[in-house]
C-alpha positions in Angstrom: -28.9 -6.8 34.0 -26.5 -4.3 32.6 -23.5 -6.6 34.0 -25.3 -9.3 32.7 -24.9 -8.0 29.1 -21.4 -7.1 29.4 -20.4 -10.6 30.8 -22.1 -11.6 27.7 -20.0 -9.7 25.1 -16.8 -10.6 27.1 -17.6 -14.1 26.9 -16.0 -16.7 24.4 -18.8 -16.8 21.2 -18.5 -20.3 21.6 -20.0 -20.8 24.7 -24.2 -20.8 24.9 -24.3 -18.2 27.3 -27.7 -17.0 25.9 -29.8 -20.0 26.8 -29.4 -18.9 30.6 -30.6 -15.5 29.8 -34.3 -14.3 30.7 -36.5 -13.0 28.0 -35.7 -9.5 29.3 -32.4 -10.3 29.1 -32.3 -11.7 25.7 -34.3 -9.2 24.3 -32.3 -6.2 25.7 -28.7 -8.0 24.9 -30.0 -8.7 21.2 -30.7 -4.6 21.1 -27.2 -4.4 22.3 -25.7 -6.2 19.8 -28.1 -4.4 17.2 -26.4 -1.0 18.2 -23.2 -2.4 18.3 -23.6 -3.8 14.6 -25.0 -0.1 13.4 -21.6 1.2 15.6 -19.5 -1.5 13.4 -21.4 -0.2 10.3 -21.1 3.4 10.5 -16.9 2.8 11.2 -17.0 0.6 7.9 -18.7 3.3 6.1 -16.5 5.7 7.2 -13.2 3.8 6.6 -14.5 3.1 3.1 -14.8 7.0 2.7 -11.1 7.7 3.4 -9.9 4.8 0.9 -11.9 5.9 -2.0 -10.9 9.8 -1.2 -6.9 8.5 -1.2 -7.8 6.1 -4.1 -6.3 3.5 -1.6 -7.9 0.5 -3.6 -6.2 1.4 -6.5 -2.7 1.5 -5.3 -3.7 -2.2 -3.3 -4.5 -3.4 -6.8 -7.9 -3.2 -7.6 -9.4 -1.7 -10.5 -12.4 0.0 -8.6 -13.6 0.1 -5.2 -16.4 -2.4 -5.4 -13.7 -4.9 -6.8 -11.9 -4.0 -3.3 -14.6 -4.5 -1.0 -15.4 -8.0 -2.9 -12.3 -9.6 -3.0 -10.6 -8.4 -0.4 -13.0 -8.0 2.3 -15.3 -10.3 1.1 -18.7 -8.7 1.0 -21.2 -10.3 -1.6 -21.9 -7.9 -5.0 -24.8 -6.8 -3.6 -23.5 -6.4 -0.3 -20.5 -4.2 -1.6 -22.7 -2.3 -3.3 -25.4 -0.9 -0.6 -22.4 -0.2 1.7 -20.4 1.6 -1.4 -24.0 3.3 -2.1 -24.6 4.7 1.3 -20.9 6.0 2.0 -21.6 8.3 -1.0 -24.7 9.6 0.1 -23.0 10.5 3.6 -20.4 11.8 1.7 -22.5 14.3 0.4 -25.2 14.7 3.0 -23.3 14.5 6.6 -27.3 14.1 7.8 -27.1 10.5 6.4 -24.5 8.9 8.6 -26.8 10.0 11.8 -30.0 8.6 10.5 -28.1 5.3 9.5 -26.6 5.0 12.9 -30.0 5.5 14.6 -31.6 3.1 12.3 -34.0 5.1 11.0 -32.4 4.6 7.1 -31.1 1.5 6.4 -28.1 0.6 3.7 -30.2 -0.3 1.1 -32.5 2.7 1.1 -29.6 5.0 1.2 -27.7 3.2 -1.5 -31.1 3.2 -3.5 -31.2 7.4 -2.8 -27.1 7.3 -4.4 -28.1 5.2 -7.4 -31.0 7.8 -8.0 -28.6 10.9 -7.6 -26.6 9.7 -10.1 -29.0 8.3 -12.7 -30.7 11.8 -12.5 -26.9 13.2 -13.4 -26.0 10.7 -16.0 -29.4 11.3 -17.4 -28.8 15.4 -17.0 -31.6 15.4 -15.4 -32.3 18.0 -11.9 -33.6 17.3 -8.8 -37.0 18.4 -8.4 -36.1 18.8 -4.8 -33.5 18.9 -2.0 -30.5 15.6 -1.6 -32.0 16.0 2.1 -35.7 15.8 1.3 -35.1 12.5 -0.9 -33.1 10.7 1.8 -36.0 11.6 4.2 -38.6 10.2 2.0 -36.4 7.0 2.4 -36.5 6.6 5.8 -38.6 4.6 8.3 -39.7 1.9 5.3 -39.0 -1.0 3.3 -37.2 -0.9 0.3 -40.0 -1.3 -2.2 -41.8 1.6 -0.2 -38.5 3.8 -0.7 -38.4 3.2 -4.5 -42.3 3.8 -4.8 -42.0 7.0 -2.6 -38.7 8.3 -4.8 -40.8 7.9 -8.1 -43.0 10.2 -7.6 -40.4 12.8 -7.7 -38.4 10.9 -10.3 -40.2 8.5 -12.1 -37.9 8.8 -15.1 -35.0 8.1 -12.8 -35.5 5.7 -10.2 -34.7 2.0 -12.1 -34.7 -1.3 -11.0 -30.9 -2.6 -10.4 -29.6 -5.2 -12.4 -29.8 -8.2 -10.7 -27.8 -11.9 -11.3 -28.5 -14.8 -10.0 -27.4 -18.4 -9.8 -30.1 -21.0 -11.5 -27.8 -23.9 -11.8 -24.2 -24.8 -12.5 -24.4 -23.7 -15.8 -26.8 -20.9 -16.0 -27.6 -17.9 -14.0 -31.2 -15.0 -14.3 -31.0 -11.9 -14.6 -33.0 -9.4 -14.1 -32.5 -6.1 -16.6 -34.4 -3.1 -17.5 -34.0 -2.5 -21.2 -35.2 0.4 -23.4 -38.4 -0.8 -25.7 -35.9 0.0 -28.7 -33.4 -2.6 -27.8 -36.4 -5.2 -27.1 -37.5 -4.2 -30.8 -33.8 -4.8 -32.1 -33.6 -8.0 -30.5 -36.8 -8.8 -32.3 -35.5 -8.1 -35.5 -32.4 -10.1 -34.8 -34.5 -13.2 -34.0 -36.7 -13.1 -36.8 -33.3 -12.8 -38.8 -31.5 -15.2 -37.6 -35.0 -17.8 -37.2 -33.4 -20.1 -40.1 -30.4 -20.9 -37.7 -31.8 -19.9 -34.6 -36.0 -21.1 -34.7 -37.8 -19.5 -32.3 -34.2 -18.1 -29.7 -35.1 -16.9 -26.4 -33.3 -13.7 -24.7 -30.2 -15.6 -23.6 -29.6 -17.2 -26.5 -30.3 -13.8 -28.7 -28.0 -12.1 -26.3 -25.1 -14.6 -26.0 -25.4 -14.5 -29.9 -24.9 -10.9 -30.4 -22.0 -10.9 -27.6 -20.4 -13.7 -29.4 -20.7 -11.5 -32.2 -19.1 -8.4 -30.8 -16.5 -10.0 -29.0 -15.1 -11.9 -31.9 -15.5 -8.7 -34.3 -12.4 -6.9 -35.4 -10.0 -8.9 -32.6 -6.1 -8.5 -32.9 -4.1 -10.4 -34.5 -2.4 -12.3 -32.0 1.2 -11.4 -32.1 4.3 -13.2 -30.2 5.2 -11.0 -27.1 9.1 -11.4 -27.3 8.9 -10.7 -31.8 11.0 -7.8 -33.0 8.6 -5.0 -33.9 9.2 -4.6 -37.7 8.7 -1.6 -39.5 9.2 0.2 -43.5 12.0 1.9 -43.3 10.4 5.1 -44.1 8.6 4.3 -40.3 12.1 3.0 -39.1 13.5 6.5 -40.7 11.1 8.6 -38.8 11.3 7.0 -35.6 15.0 7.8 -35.9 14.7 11.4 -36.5 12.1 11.7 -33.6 13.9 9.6 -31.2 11.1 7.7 -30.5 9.3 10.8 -28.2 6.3 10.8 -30.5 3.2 10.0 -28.5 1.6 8.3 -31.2 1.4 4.5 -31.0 1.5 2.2 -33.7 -1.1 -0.6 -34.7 2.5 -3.2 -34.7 3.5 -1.3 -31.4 -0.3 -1.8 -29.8 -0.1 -5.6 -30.5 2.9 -6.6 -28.8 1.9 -4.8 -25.7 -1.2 -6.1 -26.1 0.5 -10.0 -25.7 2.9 -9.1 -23.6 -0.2 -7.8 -21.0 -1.8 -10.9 -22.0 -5.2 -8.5 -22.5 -4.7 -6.9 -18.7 -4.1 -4.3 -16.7 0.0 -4.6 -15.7 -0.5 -3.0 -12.5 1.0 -4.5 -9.3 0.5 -3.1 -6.1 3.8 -1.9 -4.3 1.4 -2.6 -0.7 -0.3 -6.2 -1.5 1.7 -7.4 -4.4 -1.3 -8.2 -6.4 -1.7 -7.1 -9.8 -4.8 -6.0 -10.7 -5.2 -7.9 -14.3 -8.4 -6.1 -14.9 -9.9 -5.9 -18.9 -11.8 -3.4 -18.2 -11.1 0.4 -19.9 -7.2 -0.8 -20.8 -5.1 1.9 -22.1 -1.6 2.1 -23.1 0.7 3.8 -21.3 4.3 4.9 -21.3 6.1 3.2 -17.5 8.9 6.1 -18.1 6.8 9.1 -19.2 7.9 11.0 -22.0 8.3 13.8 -20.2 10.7 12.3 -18.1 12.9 11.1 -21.2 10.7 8.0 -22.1 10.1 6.4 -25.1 7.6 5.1 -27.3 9.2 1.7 -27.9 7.6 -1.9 -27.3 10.1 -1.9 -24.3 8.6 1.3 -22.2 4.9 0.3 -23.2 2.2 -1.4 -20.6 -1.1 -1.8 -20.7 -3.1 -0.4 -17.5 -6.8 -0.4 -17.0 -8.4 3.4 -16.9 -8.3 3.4 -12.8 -4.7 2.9 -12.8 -3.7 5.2 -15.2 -5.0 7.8 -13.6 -3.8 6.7 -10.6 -0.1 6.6 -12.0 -0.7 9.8 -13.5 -1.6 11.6 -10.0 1.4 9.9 -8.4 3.7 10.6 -10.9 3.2 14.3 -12.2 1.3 15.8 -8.9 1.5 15.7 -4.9 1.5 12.4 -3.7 -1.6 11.1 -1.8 -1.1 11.1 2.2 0.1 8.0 3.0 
């Protein structure tokens, strides 16, 4: 049977070699595979380890790591983020990787067990017992029996995920946990708004607040390739400082702003992608002060938080082992 299996796996995929196979067979070449796809898993959990460690996503363009493992090695959201989840747990607890390999805790528990870690650190909160004791309580059972198990030692910690779904075309559910003092702000919003609104349900309330903060105090779009001007008492001092301040003007702000076109300016030197992120975007200085840069419109860029901090390890530390 044994050569049977292996004739199997050495076989084109195309080919229906399985509808020869006995039930036996089946059965134990299907447990194969099983152990084979765990194998596959626990090498993609580990490879994932090492690029977050050398920030590796960053310098291929990405803005985070869950961006990476989306786009470029096309997992779904939720699919990136169990496998994200459970590298992090076995980062911290080498126990973890064994008990996913033998099946015993799947990626979805152990990425549940993560998101629990570190809503008990955002929330300061300690935990009442061991890292090891709360991945064993997720082992051996479903989800929804791991997340009932985990609140009884953390019932103030362990949340339901946000979850999106597609409805239509146009429209998509989700599925949020909110605090009972937002629900009552959202009330109060409705009932002011009811002589526009009427009677507005949660999307509509929402998309009318986001509207509202997205529209409130925006720049003033500036053209990208306009002189910066500036009183001459500004003009004076800029002289005298030779533009090495570190501060940054509102005018100066605005043109790197359009120039970025609202994104991060990064581009990989591996992939050539640039990452064009909005999220976290700072400004930042492409020759560094320190290195006789200056604070001009012409040595400004805009780069999301990740890859800031990514230039600012490269360039004033060690590089990363490439």
């Amino acid at each position: 049977m044994g050569m049977v299996i292996a004739f199997i796996f050495g076989m084109n995929t195309k080919t229906n070699i399985l509808s020869v196979l006995s039930k036996i067979e089946l059965l134990s070449s299907l447990k194969l595979a099983v152990v084979r796809e765990r194998e596959a898993t626990s090498t993609v959990l580990e490879h994932l380890g090492e690029i977050e460690r050398r920030r590796l996503f960053a310098e291929a363009g990405y803005s985070s790591l869950h961006e990476f493992v989306v786009s470029e090695l096309k997992y779904s959201d939720a699919g990136a983020a169990r496998r994200i989840g459970a590298m992090r747990l076995s980062v911290q607890l080498p126990e973890v990787k064994h008990a996913i390999d033998s099946g015993s805790l799947t990626l979805s528990n152990a990425a549940l067990v993560q998101n629990v870690v570190k809503n008990a650190k955002k929330q300061k909160v300690v935990l009442p017992v061991p890292l090891l004791t709360l991945a064993q309580t997720a082992m051996n059972c479903s989800s929804r029996d791991a997340e009932r198990k985990l609140r009884t030692f953390l019932p103030d910690v362990v949340s339901t995920p946000d979850r999106v779904r597609a409805k239509d075309a146009d429209h998509s559910v989700m599925t949020v946990t909110v605090s009972n003092t937002l629900d009552e702000k959202l009330s109060k919003l409705r009932a002011r708004h009811a002589h526009k609104m009427g009677a507005a349900s949660l999307g509509e309330l929402l998309e009318f607040a986001v509207d509202a903060a997205l529209t409130e105090k925006q720049p003033r779009k500036v053209n990208a390739t306009a002189t910066v001007s500036a009183p001459a008492s500004e003009l004076q001092y800029r002289s005298e400082k030779k533009l090495t301040n570190r501060y940054i003007g509102v005018q100066l702000k605005r043109v790197a702003t359009a120039k970025a076109q609202g994104a991060c300016q990064f581009v990989s030197g591996i992939t050539g992608k640039r990452c064009n992120s909005s999220f976290a975007l700072e400004y930042d200085h492409k020759k560094p002060l320190s290195q006789g840069g200056s604070t001009s419109a012409e040595n400004l860029q805009l780069l999301c938080r990740t890859h800031n901090q990514w230039k600012g390890t490269k360039v004033l530390a060690p590089p990363f082992r490439v």
